[in-house]
PDB file as gemmi writes it, atoms N, CA and C in Angstrom:
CRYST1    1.000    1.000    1.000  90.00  90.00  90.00 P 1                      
ATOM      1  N   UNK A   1      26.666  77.854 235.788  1.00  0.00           N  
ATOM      2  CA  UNK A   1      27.550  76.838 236.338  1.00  0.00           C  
ATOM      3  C   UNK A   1      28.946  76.930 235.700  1.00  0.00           C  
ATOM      4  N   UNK A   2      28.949  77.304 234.363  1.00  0.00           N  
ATOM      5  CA  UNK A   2      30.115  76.914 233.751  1.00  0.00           C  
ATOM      6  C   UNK A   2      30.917  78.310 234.437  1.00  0.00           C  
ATOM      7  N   UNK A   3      30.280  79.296 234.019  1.00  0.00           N  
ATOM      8  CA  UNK A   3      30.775  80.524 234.797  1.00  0.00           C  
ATOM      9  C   UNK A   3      31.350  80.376 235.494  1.00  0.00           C  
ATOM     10  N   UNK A   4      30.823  79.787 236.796  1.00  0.00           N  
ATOM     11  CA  UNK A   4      31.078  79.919 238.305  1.00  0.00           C  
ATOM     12  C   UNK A   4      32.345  79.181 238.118  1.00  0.00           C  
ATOM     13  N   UNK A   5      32.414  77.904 237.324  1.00  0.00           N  
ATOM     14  CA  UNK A   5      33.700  77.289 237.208  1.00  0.00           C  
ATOM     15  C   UNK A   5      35.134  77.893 237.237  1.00  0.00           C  
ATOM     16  N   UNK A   6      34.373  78.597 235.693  1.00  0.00           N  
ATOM     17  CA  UNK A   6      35.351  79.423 235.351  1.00  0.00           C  
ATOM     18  C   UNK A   6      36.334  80.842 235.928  1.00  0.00           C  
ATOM     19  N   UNK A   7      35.514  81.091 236.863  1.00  0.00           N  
ATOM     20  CA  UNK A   7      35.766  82.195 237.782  1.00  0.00           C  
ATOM     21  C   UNK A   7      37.075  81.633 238.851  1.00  0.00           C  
ATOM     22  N   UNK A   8      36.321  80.549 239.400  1.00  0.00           N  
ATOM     23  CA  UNK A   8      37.345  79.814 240.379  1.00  0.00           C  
ATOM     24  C   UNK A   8      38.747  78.862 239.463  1.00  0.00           C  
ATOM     25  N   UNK A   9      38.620  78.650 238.455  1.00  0.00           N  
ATOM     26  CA  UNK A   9      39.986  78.524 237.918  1.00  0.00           C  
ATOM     27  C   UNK A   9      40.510  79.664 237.554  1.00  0.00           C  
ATOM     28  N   UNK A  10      40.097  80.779 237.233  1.00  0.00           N  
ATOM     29  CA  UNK A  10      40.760  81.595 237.047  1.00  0.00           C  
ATOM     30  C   UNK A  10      41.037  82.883 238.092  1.00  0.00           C  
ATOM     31  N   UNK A  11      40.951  82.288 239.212  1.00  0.00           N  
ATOM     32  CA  UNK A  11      41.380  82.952 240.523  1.00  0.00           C  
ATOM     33  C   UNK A  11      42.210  81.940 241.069  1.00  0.00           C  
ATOM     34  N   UNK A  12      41.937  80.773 241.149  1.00  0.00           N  
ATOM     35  CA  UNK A  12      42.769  79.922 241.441  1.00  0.00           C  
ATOM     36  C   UNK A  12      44.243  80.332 240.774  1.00  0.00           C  
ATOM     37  N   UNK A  13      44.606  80.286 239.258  1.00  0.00           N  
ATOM     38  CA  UNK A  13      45.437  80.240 238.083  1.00  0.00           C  
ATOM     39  C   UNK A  13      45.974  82.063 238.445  1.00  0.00           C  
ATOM     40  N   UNK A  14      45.744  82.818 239.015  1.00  0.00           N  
ATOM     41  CA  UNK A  14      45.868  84.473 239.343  1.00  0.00           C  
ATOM     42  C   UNK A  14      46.090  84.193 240.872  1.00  0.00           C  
ATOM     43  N   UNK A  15      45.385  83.471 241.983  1.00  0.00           N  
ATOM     44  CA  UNK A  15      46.281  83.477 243.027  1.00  0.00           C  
ATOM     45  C   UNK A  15      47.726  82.695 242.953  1.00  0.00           C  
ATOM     46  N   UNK A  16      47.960  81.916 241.957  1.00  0.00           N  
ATOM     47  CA  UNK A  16      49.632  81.073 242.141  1.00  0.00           C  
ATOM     48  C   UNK A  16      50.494  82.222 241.100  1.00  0.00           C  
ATOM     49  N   UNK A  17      49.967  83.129 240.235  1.00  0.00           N  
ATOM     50  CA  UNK A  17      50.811  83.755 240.237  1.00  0.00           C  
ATOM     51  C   UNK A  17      51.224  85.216 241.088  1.00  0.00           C  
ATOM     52  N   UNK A  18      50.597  85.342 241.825  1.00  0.00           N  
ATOM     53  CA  UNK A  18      50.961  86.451 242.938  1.00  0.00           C  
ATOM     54  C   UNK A  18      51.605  86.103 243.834  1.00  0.00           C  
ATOM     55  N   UNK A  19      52.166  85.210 243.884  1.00  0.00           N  
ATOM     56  CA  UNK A  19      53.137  84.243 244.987  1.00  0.00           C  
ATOM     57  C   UNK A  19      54.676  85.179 245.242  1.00  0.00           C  
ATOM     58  N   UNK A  20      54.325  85.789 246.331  1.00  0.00           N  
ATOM     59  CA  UNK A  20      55.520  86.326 246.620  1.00  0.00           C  
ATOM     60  C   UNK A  20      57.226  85.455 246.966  1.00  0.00           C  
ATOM     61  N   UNK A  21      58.147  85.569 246.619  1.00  0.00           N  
ATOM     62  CA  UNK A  21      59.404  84.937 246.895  1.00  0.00           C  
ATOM     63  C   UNK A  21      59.563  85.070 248.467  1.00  0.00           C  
ATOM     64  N   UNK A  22      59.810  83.779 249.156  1.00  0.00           N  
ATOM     65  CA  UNK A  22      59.508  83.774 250.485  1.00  0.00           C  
ATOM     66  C   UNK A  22      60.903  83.312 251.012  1.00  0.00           C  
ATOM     67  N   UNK A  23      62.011  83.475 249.918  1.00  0.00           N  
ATOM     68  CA  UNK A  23      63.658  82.759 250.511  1.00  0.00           C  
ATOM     69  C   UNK A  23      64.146  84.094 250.755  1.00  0.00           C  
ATOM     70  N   UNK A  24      65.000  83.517 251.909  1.00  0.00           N  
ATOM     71  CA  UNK A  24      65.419  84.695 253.460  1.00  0.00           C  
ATOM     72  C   UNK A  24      66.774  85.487 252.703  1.00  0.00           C  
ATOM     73  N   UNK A  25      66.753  86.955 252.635  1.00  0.00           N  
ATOM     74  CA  UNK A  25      68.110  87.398 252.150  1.00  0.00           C  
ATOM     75  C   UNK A  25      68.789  86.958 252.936  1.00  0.00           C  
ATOM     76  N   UNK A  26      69.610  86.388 252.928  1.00  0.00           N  
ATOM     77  CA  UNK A  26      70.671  86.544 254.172  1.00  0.00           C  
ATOM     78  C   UNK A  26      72.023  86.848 253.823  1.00  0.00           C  
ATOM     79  N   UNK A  27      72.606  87.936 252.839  1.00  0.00           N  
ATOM     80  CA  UNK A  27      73.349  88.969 253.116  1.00  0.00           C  
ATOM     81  C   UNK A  27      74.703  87.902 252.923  1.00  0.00           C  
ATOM     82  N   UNK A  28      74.808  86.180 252.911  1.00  0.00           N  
ATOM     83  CA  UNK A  28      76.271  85.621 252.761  1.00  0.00           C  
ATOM     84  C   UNK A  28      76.288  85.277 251.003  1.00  0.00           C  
ATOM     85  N   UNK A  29      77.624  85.143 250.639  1.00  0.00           N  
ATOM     86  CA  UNK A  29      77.836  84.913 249.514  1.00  0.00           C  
ATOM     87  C   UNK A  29      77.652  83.082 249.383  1.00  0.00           C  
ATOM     88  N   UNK A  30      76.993  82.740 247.784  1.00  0.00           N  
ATOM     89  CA  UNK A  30      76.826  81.605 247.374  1.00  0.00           C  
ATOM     90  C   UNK A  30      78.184  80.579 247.671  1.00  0.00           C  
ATOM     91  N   UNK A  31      79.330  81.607 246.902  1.00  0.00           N  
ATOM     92  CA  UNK A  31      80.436  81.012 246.819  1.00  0.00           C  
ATOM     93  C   UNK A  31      81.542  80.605 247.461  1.00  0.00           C  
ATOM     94  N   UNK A  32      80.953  81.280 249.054  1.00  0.00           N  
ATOM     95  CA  UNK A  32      82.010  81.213 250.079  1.00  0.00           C  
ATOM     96  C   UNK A  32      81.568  79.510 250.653  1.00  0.00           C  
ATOM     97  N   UNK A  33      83.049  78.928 251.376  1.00  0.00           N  
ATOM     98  CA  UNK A  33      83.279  78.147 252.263  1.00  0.00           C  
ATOM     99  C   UNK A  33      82.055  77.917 253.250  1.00  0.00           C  
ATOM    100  N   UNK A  34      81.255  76.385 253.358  1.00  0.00           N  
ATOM    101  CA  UNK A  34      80.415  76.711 254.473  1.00  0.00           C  
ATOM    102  C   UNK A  34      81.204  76.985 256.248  1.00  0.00           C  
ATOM    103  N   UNK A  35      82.816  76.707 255.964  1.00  0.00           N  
ATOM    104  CA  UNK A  35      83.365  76.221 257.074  1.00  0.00           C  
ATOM    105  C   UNK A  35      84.373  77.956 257.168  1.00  0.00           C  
ATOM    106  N   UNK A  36      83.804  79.109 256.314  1.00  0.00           N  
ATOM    107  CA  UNK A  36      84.335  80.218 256.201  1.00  0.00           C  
ATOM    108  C   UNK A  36      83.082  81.343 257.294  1.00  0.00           C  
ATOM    109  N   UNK A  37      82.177  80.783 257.842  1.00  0.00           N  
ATOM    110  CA  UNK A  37      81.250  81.785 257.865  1.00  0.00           C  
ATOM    111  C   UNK A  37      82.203  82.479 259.566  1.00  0.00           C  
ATOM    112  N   UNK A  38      81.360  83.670 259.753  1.00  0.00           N  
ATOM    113  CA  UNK A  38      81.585  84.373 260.406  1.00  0.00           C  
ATOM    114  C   UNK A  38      81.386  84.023 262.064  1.00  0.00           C  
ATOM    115  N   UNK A  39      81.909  84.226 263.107  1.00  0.00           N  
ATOM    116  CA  UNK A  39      81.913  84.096 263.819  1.00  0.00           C  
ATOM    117  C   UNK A  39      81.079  84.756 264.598  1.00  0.00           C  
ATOM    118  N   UNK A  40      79.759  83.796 265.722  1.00  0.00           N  
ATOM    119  CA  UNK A  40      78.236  84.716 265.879  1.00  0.00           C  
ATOM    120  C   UNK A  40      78.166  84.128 267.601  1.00  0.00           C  
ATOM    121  N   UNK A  41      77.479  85.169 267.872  1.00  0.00           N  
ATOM    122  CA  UNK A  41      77.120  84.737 269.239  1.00  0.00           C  
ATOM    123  C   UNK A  41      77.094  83.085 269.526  1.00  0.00           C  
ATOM    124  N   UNK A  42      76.020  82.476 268.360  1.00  0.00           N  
ATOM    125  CA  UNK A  42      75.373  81.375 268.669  1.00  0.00           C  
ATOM    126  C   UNK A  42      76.683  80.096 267.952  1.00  0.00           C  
ATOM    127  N   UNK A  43      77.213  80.559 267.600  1.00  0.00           N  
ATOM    128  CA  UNK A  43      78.735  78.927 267.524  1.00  0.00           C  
ATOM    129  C   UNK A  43      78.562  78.646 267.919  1.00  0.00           C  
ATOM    130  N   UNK A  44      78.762  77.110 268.054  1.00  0.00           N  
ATOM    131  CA  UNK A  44      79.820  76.015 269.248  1.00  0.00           C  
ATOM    132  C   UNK A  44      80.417  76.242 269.602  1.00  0.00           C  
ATOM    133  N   UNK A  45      81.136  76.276 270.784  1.00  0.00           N  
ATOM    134  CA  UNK A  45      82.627  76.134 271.538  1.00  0.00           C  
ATOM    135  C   UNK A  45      83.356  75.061 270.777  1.00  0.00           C  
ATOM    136  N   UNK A  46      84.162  75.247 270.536  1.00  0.00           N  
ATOM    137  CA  UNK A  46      85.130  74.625 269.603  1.00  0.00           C  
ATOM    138  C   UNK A  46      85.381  74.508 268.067  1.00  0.00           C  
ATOM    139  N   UNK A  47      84.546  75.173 267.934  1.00  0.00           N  
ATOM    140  CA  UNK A  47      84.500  75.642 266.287  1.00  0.00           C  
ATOM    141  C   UNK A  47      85.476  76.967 266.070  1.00  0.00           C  
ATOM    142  N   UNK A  48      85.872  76.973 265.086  1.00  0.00           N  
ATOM    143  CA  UNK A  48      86.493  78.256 265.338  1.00  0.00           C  
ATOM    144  C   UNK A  48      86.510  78.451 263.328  1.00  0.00           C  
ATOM    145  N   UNK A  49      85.903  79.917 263.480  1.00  0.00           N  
ATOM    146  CA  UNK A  49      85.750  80.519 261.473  1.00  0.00           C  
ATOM    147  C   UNK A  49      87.290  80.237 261.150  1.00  0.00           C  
ATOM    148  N   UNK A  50      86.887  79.589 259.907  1.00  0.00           N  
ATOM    149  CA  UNK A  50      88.040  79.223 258.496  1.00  0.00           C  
ATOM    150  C   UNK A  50      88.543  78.068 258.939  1.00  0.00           C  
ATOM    151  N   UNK A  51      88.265  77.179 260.331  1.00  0.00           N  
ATOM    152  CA  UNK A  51      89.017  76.004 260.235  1.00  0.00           C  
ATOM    153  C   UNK A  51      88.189  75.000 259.552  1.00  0.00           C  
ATOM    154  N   UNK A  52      88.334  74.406 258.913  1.00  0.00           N  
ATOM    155  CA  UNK A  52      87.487  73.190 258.368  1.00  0.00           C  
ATOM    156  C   UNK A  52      87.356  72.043 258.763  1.00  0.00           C  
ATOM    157  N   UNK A  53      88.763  71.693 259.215  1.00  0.00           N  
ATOM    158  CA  UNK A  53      88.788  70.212 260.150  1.00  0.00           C  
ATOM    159  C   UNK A  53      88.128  70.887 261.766  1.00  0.00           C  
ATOM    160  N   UNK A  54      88.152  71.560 262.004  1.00  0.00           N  
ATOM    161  CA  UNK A  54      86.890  71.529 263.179  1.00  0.00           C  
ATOM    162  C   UNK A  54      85.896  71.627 262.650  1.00  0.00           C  
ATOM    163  N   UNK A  55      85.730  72.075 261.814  1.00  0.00           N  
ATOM    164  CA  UNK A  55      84.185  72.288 260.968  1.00  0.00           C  
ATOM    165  C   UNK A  55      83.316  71.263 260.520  1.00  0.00           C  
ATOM    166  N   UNK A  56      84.376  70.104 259.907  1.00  0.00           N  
ATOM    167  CA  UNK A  56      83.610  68.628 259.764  1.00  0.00           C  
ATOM    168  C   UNK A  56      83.555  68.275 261.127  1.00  0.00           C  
ATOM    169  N   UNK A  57      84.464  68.164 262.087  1.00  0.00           N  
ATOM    170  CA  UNK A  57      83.921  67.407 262.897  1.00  0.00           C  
ATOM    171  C   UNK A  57      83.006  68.373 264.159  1.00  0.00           C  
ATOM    172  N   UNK A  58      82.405  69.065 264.061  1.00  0.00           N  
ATOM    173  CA  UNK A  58      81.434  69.444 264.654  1.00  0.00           C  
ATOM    174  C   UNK A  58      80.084  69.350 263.870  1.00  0.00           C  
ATOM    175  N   UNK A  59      80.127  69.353 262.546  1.00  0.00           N  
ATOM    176  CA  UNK A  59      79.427  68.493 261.838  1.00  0.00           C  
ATOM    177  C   UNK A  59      78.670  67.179 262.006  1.00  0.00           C  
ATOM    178  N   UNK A  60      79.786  66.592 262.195  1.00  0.00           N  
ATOM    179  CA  UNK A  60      80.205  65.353 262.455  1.00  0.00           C  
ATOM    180  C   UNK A  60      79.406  64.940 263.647  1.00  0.00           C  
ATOM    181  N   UNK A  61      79.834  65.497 264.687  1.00  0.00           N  
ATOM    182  CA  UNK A  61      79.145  65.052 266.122  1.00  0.00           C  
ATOM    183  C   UNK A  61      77.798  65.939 266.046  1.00  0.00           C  
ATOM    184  N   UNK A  62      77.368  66.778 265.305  1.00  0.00           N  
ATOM    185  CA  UNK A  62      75.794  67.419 265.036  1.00  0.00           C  
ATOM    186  C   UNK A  62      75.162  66.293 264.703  1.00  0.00           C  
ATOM    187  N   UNK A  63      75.328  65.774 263.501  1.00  0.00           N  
ATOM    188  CA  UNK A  63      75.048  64.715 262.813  1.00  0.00           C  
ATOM    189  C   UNK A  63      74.353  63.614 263.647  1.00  0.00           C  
ATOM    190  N   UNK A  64      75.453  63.188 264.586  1.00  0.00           N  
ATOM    191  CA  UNK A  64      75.033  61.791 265.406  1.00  0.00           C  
ATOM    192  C   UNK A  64      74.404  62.329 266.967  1.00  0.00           C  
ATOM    193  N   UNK A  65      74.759  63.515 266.563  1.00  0.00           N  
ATOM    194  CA  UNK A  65      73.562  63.838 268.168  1.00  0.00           C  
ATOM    195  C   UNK A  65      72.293  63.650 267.795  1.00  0.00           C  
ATOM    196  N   UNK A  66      72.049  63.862 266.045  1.00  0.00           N  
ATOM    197  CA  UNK A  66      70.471  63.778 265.681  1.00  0.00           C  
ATOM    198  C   UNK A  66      70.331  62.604 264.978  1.00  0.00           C  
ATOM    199  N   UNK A  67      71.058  61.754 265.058  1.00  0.00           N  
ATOM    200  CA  UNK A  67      71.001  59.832 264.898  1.00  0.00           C  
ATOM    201  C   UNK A  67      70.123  59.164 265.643  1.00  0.00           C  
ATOM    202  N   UNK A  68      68.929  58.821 265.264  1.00  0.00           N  
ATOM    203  CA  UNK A  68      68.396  58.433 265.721  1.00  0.00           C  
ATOM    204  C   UNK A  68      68.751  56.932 266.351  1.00  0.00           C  
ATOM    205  N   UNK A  69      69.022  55.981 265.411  1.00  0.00           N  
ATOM    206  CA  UNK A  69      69.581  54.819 265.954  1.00  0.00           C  
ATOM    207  C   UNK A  69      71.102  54.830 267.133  1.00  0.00           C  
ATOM    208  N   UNK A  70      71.879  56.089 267.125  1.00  0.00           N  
ATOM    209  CA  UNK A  70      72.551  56.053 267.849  1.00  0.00           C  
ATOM    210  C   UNK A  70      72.108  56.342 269.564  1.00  0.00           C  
ATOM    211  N   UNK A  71      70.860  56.802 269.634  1.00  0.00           N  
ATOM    212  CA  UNK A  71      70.350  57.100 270.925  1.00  0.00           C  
ATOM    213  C   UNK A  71      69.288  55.716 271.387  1.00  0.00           C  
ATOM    214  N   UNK A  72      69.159  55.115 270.525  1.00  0.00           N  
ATOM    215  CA  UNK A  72      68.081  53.763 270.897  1.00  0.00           C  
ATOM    216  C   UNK A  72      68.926  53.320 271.764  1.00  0.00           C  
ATOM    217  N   UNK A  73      70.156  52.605 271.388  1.00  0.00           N  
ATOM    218  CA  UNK A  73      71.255  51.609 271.858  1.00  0.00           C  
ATOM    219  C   UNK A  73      71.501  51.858 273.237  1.00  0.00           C  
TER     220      UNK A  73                                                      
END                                                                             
């Protein structure tokens, strides 16, 4: 019994460390502007790379499209 215990904590304790890193390269720098990124098929219309004041406010109206209390009303 104690065995059997012991087996399954220590497969348990050996499967969490084989845990592969599962965060996505994605090839942009930490340090850049979120309102700097590159310009992709999938933008908004009216966004346009490096402006920032379009950048908050497309933000902005993202934001309250997924407001929930703003769609009850």
């Amino acid at each position: 019994m104690k065995r059997t215990l012991l087996m399954g904590l220590l497969m348990a304790t050996l499967a969490a460390c084989g845990e592969r890193d599962q965060s996505l390269a994605t090839g942009s720098k930490p340090d850049t502007k979120p309102w700097q990124a590159a310009q992709t098929p999938y933008t908004v219309k009216g966004w346009t790379a490096g402006d920032k004041t379009t950048w908050e406010a497309q933000m902005r109206t993202r934001s309250q499209t997924q407001n929930e209390y703003a769609k009850v009303e």
